[in-house]
DRENRO-242234 format. One record per residue (C-alpha): residue in three letters; residue number from 1; chain; x, y, z. Coordinates in Angstrom, 2 decimals. Layout:
<zatis>
ZATI  res    n  chain        X        Y        Z
ZATI  ALA  NUM      A        X        Y        Z
...
</zatis>
This chain:
<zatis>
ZATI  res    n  chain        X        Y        Z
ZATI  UNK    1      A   -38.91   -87.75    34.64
ZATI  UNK    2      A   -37.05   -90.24    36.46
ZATI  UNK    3      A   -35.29   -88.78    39.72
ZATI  UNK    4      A   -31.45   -89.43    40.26
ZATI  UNK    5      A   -29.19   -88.30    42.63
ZATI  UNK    6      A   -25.41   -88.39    42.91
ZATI  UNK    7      A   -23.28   -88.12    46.05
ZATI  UNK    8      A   -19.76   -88.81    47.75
ZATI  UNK    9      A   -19.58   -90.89    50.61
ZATI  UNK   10      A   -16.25   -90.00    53.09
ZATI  UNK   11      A   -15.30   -90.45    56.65
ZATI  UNK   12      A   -12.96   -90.67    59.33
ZATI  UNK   13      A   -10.53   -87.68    57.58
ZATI  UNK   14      A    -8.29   -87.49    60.20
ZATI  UNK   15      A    -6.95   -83.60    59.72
ZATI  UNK   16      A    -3.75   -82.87    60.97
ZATI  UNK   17      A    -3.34   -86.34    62.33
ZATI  UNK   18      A     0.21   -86.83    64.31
ZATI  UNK   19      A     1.66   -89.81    62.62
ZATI  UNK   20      A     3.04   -91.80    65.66
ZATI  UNK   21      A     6.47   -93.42    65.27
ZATI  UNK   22      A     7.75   -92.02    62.60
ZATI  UNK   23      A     9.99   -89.43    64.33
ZATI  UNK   24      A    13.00   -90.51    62.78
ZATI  UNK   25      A    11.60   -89.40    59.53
ZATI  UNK   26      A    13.87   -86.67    57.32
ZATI  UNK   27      A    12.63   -83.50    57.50
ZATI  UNK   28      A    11.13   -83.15    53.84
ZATI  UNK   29      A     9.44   -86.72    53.67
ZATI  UNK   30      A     8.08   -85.91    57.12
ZATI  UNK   31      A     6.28   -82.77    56.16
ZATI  UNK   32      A     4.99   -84.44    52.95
ZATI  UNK   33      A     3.66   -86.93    55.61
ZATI  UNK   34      A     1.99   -84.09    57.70
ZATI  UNK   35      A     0.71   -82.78    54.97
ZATI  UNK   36      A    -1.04   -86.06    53.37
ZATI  UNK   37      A    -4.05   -85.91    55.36
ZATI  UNK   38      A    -4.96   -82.40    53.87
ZATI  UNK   39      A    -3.72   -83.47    50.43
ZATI  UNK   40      A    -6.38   -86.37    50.31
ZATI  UNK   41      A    -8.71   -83.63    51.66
ZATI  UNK   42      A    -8.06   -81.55    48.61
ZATI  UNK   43      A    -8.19   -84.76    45.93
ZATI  UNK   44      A   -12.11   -85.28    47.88
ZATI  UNK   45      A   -12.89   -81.76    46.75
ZATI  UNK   46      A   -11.34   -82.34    43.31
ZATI  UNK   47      A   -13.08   -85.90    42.85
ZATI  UNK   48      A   -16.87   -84.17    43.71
ZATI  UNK   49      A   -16.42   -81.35    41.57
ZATI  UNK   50      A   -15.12   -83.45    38.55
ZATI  UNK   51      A   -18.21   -85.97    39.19
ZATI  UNK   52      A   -20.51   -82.99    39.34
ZATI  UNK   53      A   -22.42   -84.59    42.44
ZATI  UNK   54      A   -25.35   -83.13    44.57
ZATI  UNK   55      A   -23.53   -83.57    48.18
ZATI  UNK   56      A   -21.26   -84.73    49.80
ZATI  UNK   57      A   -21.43   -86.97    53.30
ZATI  UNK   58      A   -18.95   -87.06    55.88
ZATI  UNK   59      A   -19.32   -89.36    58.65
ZATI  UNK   60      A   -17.80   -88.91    61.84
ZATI  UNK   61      A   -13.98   -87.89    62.95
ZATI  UNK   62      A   -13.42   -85.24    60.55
ZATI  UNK   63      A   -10.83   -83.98    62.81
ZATI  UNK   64      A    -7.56   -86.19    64.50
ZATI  UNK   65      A    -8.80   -84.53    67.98
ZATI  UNK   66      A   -11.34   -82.53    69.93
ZATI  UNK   67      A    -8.62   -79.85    70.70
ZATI  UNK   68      A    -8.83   -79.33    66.82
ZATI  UNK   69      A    -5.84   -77.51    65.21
ZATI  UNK   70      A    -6.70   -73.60    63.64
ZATI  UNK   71      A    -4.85   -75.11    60.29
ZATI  UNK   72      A    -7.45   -77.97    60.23
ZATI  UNK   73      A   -10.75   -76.16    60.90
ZATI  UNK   74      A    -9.18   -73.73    58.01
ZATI  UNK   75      A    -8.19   -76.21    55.42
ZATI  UNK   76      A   -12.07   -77.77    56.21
ZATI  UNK   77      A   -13.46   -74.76    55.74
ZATI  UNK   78      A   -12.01   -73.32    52.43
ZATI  UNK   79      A   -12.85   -77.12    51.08
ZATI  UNK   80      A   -16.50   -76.03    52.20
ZATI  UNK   81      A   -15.91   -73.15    50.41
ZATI  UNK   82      A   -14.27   -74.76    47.11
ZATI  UNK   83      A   -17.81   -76.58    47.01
ZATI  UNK   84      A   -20.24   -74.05    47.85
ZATI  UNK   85      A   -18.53   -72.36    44.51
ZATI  UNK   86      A   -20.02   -75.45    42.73
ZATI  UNK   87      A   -23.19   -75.57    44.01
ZATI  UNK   88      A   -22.58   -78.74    46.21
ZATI  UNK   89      A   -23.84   -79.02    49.52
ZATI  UNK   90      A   -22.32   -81.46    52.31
ZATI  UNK   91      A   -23.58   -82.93    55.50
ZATI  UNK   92      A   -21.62   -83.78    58.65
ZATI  UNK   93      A   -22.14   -85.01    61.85
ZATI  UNK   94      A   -19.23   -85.60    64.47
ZATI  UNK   95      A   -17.57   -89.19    66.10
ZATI  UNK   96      A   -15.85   -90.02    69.19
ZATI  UNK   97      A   -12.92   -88.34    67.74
ZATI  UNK   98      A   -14.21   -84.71    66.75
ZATI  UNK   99      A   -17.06   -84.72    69.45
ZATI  UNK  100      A   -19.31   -81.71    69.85
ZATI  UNK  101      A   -18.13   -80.62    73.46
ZATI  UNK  102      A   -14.70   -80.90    72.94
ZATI  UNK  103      A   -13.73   -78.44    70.37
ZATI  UNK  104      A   -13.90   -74.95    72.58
ZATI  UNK  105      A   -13.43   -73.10    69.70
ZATI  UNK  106      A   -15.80   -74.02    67.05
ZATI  UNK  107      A   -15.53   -72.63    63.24
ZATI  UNK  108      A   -18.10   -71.35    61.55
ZATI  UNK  109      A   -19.07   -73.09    57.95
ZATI  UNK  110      A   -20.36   -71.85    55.08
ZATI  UNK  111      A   -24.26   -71.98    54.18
ZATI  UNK  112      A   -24.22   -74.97    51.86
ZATI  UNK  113      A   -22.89   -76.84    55.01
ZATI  UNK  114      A   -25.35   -79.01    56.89
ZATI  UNK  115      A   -24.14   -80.25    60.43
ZATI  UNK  116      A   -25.73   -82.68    62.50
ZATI  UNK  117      A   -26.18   -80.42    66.23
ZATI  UNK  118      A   -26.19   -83.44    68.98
ZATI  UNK  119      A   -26.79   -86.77    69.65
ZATI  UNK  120      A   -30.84   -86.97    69.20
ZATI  UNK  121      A   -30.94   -88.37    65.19
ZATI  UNK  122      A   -32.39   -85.43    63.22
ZATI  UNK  123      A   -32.87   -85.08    59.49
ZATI  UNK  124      A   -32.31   -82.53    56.49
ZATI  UNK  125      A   -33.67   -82.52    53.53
ZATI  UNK  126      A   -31.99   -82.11    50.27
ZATI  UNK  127      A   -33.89   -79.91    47.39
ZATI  UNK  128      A   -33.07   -79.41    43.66
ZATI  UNK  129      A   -34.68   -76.75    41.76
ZATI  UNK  130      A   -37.13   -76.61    44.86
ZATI  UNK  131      A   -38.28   -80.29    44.64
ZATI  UNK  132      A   -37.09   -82.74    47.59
ZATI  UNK  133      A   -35.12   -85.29    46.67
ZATI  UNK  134      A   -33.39   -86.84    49.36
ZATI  UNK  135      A   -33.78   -87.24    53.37
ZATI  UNK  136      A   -30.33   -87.85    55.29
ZATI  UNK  137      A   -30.51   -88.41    58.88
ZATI  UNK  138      A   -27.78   -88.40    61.42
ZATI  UNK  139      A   -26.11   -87.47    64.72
ZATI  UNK  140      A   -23.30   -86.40    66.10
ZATI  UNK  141      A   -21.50   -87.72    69.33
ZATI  UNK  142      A   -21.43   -84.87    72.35
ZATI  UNK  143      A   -19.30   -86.61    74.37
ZATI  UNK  144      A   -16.23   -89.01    73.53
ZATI  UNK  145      A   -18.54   -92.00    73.91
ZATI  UNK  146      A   -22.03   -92.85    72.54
ZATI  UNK  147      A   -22.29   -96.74    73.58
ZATI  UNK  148      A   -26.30   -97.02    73.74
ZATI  UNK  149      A   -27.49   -98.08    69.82
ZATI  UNK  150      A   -29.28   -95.24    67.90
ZATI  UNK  151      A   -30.75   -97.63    65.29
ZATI  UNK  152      A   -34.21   -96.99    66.07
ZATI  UNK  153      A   -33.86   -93.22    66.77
ZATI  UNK  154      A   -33.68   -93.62    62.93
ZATI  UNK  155      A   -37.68   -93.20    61.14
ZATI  UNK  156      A   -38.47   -91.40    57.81
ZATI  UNK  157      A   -40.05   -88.32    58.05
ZATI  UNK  158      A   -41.85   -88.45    54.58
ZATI  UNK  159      A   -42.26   -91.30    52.21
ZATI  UNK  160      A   -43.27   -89.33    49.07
ZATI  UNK  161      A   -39.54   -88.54    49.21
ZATI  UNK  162      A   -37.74   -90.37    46.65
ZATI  UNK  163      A   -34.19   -91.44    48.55
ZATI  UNK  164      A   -33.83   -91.89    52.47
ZATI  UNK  165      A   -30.00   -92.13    53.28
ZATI  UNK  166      A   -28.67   -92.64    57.04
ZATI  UNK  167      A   -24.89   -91.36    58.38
ZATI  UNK  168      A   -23.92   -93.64    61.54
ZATI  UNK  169      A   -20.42   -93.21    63.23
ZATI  UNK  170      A   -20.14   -96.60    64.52
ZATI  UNK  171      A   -19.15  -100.67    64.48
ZATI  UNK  172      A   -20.99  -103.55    64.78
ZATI  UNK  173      A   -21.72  -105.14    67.78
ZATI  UNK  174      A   -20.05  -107.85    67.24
ZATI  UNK  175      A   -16.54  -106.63    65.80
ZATI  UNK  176      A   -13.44  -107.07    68.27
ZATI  UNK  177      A   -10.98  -105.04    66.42
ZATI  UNK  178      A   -12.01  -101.49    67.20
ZATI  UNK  179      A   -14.06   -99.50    69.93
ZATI  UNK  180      A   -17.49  -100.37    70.43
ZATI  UNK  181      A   -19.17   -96.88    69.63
ZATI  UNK  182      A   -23.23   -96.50    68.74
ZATI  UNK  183      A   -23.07  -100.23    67.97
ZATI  UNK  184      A   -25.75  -101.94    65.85
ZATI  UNK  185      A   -26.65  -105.31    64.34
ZATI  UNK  186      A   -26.83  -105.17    60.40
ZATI  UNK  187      A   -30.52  -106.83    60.12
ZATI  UNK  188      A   -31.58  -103.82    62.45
ZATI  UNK  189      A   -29.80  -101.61    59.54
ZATI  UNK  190      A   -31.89  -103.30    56.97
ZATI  UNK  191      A   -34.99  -103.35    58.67
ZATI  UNK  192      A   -35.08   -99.54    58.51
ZATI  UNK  193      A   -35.87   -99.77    54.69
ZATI  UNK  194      A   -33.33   -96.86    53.90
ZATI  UNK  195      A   -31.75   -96.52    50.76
ZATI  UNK  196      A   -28.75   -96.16    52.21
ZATI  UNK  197      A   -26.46   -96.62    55.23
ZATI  UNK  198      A   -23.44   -93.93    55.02
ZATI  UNK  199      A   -20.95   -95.74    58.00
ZATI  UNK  200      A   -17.95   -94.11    59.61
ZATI  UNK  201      A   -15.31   -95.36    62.40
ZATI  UNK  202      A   -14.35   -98.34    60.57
ZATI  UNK  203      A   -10.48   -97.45    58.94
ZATI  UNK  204      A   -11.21  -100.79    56.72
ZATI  UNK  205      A   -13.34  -100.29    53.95
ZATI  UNK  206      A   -16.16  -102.63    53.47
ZATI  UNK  207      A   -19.60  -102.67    51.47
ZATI  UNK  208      A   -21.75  -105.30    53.94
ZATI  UNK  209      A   -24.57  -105.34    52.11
ZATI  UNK  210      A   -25.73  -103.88    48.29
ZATI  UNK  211      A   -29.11  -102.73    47.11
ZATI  UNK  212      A   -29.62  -101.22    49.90
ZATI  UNK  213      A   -26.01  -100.42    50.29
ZATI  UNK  214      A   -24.22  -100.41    53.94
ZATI  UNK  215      A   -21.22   -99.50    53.25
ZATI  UNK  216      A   -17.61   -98.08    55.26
ZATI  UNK  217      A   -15.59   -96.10    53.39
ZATI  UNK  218      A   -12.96   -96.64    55.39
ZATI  UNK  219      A   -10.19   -93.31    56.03
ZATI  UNK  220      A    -8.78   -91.20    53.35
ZATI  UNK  221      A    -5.68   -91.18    54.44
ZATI  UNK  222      A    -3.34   -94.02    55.66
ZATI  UNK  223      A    -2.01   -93.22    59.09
ZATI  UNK  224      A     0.22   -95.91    60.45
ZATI  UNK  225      A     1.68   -99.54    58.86
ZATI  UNK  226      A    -1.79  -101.27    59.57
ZATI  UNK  227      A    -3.88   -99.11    56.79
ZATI  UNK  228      A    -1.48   -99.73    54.14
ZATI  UNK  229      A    -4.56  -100.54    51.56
ZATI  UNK  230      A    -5.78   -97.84    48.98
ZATI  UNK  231      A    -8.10   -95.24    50.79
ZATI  UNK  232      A   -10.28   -93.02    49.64
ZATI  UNK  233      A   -14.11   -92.77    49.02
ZATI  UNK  234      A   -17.14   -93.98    47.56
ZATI  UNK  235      A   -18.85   -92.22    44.57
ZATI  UNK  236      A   -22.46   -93.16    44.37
ZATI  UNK  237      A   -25.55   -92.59    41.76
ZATI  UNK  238      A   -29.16   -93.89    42.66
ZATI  UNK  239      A   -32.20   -94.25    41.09
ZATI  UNK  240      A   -34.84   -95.47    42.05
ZATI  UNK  241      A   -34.29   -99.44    43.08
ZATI  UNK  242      A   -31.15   -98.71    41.46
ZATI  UNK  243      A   -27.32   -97.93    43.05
ZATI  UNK  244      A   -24.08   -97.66    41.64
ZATI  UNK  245      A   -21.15   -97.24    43.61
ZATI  UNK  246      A   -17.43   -96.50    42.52
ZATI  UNK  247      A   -14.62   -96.90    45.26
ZATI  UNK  248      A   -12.38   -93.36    44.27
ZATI  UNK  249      A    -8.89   -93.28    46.08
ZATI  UNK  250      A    -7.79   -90.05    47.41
ZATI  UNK  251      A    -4.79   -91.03    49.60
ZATI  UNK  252      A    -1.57   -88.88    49.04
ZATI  UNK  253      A     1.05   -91.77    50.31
ZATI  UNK  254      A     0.55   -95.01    50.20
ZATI  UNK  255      A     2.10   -97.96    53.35
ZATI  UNK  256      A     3.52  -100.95    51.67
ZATI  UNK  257      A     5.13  -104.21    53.76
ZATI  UNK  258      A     8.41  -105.34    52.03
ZATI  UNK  259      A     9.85  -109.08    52.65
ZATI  UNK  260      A    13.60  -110.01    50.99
ZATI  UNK  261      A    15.36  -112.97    51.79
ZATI  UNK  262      A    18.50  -112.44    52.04
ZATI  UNK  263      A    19.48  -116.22    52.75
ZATI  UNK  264      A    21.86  -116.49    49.48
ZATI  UNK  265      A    23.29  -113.32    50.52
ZATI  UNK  266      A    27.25  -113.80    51.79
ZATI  UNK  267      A    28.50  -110.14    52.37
ZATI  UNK  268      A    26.44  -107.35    53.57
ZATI  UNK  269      A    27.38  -105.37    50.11
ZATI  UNK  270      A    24.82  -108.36    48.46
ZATI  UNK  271      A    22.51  -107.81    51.22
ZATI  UNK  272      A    22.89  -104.28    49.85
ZATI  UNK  273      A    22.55  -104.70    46.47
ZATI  UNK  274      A    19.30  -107.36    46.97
ZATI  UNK  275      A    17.33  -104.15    48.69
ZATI  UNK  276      A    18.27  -101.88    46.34
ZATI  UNK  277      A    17.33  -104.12    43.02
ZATI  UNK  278      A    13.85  -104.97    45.19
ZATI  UNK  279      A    12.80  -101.54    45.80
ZATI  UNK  280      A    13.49  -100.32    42.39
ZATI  UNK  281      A    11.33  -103.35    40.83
ZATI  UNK  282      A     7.79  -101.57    43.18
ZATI  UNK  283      A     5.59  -100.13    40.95
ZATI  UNK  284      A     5.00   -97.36    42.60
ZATI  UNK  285      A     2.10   -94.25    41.96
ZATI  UNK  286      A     2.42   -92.64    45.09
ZATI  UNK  287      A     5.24   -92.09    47.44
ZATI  UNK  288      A     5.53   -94.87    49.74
ZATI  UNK  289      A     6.73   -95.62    52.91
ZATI  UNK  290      A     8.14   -99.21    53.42
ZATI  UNK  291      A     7.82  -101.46    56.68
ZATI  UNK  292      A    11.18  -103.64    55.38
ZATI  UNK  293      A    11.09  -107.35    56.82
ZATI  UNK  294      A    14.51  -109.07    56.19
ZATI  UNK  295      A    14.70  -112.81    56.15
ZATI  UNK  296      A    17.51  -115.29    56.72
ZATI  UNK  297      A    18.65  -118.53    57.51
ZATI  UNK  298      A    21.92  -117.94    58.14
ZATI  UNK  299      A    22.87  -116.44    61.65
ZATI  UNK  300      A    24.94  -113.59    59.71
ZATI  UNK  301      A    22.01  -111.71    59.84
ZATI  UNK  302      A    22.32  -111.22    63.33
ZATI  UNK  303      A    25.82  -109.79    63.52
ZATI  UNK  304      A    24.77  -107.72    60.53
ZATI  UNK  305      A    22.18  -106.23    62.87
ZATI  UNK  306      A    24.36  -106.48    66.33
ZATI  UNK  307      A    26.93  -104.23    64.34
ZATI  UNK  308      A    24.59  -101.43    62.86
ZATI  UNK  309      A    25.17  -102.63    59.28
ZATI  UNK  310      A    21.41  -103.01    58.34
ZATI  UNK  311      A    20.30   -99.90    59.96
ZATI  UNK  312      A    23.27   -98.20    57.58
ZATI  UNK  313      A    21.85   -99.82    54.62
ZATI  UNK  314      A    18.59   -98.20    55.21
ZATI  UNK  315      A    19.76   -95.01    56.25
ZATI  UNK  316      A    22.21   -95.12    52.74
ZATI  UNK  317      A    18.88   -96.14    50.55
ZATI  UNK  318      A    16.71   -93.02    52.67
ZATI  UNK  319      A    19.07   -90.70    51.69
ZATI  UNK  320      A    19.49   -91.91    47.84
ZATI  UNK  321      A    15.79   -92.33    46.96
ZATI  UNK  322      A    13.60   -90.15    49.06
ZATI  UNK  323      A    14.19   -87.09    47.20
ZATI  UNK  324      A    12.06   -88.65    44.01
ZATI  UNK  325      A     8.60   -87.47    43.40
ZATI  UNK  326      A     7.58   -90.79    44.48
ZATI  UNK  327      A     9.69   -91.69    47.25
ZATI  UNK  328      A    10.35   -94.65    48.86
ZATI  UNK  329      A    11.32   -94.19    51.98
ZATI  UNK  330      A    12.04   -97.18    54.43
ZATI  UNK  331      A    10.56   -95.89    57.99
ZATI  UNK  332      A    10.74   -99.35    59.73
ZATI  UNK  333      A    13.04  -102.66    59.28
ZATI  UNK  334      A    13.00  -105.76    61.17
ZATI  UNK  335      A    15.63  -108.72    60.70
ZATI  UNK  336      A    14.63  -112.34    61.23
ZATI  UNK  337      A    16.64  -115.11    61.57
ZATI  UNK  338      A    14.69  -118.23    60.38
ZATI  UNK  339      A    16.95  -121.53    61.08
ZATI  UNK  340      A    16.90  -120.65    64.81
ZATI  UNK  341      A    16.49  -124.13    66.80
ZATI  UNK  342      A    18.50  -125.89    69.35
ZATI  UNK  343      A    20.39  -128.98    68.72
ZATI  UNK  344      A    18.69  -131.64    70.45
ZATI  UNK  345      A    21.59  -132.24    73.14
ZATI  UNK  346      A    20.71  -128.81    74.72
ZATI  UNK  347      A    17.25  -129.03    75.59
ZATI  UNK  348      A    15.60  -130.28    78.57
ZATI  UNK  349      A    17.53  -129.16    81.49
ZATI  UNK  350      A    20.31  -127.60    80.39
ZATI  UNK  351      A    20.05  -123.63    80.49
ZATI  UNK  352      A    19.28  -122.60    77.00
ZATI  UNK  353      A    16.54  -124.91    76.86
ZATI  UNK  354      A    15.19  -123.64    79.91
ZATI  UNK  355      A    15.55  -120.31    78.30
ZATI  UNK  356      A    13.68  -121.55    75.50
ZATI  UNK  357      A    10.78  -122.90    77.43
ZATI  UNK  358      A    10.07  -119.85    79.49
ZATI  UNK  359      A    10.86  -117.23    76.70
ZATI  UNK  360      A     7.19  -117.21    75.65
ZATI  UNK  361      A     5.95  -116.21    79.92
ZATI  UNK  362      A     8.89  -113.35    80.11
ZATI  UNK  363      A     7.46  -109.71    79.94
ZATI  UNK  364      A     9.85  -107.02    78.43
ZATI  UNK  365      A     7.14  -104.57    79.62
ZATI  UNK  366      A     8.29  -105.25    82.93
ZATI  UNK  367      A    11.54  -104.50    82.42
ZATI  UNK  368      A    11.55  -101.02    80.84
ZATI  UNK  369      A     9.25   -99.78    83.50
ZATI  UNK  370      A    12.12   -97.64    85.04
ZATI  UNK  371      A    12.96   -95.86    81.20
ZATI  UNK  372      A     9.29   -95.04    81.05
ZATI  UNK  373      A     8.91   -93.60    84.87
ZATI  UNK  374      A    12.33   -91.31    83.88
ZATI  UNK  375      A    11.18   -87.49    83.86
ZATI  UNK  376      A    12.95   -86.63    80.86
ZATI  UNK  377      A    12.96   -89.99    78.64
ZATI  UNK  378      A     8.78   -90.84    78.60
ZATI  UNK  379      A     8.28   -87.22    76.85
ZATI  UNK  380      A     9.90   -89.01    73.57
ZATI  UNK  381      A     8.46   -92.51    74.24
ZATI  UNK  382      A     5.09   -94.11    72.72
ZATI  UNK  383      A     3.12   -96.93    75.03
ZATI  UNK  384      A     4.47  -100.16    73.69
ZATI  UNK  385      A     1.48  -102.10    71.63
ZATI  UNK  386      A     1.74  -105.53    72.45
ZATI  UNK  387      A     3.17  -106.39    68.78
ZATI  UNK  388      A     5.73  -103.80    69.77
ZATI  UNK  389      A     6.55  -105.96    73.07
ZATI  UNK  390      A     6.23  -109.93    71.43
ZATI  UNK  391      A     8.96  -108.17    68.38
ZATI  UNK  392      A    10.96  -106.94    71.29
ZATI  UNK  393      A    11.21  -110.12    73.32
ZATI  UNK  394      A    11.57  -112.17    69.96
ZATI  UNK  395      A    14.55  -109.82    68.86
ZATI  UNK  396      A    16.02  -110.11    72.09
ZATI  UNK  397      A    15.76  -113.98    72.38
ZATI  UNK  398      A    17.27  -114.07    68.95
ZATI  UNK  399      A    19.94  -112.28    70.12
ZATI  UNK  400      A    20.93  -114.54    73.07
ZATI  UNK  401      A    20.43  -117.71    71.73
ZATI  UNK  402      A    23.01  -116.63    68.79
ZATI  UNK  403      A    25.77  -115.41    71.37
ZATI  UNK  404      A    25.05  -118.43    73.53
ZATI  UNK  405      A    25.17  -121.05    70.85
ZATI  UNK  406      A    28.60  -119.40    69.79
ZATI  UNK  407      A    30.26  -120.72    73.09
</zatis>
């Protein structure tokens, strides 16, 4: 009888992540936005039970932080729980998010639960009606940090075993976009001759390679404007020389980036009236939270922004259509002004050209530096990213050009 086995792939869940910058949130969106994280927790649990699979994998950053919340470990637990009920066993191991010696207060799981103890690779093996099936190997990080590569920590423990499948929490050596953590080289990956490579740390989904598959899954849960793609898991049968994988989505809301030009636009009522008929167009199958980006090349746009009237057009649409089951709310807007350019008599010497030249060598940073030492005004203050500071200095330059140019 041929042997089969069927399993979900998932990492990076995030639990009870904080959701930076979206303070300004209403109250009822906001807690739907807490709450995601655990939602696409709960749609995991659904999707395994529905698919009748033999485990379930989870690699890495289960939790948002070490100093894991009681509601978290909970919620984890009774989705341990929800499985054991179904006969479905999972296997974790930890990342530089969830590490071992962090959490002081550590839950305990049910039996069907399988958790990788420390950093040395170690193995469990995965039986149906008393026959092995399926070796899956793994670690977990004790500390924040695991920089050394663990690839060849990694070695089969028997080959009459039908399926060999690896969990690593970490990035290639050669990506640039994240934190280098237990970093490997994907011919090392292959050379292992597992069936397959379950990867975790990565936000970005990604299968880089098939047959055997190496493969991110990416988070389950959107978190910030970045990760506005569909998130979820993978769903995966093999036989023998054979894989099949199925991307699932399990995210509860959904990012989306918005750009209206509002060029034709002569009154900020039409400005109005072009967001709302825009909005209403999005196909939409989960609530979604907009990052708006308003274009122009008229310089109205700029007084429409100097005088609060854009902000009041988003705050008027918030209030109007985030009470839907599928809300769209707009948590972020940004104006810009696209016929900006000096006439040709004003550059060189004169002063706005000068301001032009040396716009790109100011630093805003420098200048907020006593809001940010204030006692009372960095508790409600996130580090500027540098996108943060470039949209800051561009906004600003926008602004002075405009009021310049008007003299």
């Amino acid at each position: 009888m041929e042997k089969k086995i069927s399993f979900i792939h998932a990492a990076d869940l995030h639990l009870d992540s904080p959701f930076k910058g979206l303070s300004d949130v209403n109250e009822t969106v906001f807690q739907e936005i807490r709450q995601s994280t655990f939602t696409a927790l709960n749609n995991l649990v659904a999707v395994a039970i529905k698919k009748k699979v033999d485990f379930v994998l989870l690699v890495g950053d289960l939790f948002d932080n070490e100093k894991q919340s009681l509601k978290a470990q909970i919620s984890l637990r009774n989705a341990f729980e929800e499985l054991q009920r179904h006969y479905i066993d999972v296997y974790v191991s930890y990342g530089n998010h969830d590490y071992v010696e962090g959490n002081r207060y550590p839950i305990t799981y049910p039996e069907n639960v399988h958790v990788f103890p420390d950093e040395q690779v170690r193995s469990f093996t995965y039986e149906k009606d008393h026959i092995p099936l399926a070796t899956i190997y793994g670690f977990s990080y004790e500390r924040r940090a695991v920089v050394e590569n663990k690839v060849n920590q990694y070695k089969k423990i028997d080959e009459q075993i039908p399926f060999h499948i690896a969990m690593l929490h970490g990035s290639i050596e050669s990506n640039t976009e994240h934190d280098t953590y237990a970093p490997f080289k994907l011919g090392e990956l292959l050379e292992k001759d597992f069936d397959y490579w379950a990867l975790g740390h990565i936000h970005k989904r990604a299968v880089l390679k098939e047959n055997p598959s190496v493969v991110y899954p990416g988070n389950i849960q959107g978190r910030n404007r970045k990760e506005s793609d569909e998130k979820g898991c993978y769903y995966v049968e093999m036989v023998k020389g054979k894989q099949t994988l199925e991307f699932i989505a399990l995210n509860a809301i959904q990012y989306g980036h918005v750009t209206i030009d509002v060029s034709e636009c002569e009154t900020i009522h039409q400005v109005e009236q072009r967001i709302t008929k825009q909005l209403k167009e999005l196909d939409v199958a989960l609530p979604l939270l907009v990052d708006l980006e308003l274009h122009s090349n008229k310089d109205t746009i700029l007084e429409w922004k100097n005088e609060n009237l854009l902000q009041e057009i988003v705050e008027m649409w918030n209030e109007s259509f985030s009470q839907q089951k599928n809300w769209i709310y707009i948590f972020r807007y940004t104006s810009k002004y696209t016929n900006i350019a000096l006439p040709n008599n004003m550059r060189g010497e004169h002063f706005l050209g000068e301001l032009t030249m040396n716009v790109d060598h100011f630093s805003s940073a420098s200048h907020l530096t006593d809001l940010y030492q204030h006692k009372e005004a960095r508790k409600y203050l996130d580090v500027l990213s540098e996108e943060m500071e470039e949209q800051i200095k561009k906004e600003a330059y926008e602004l002075v050009l405009h009021e310049l140019m008007k003299e």
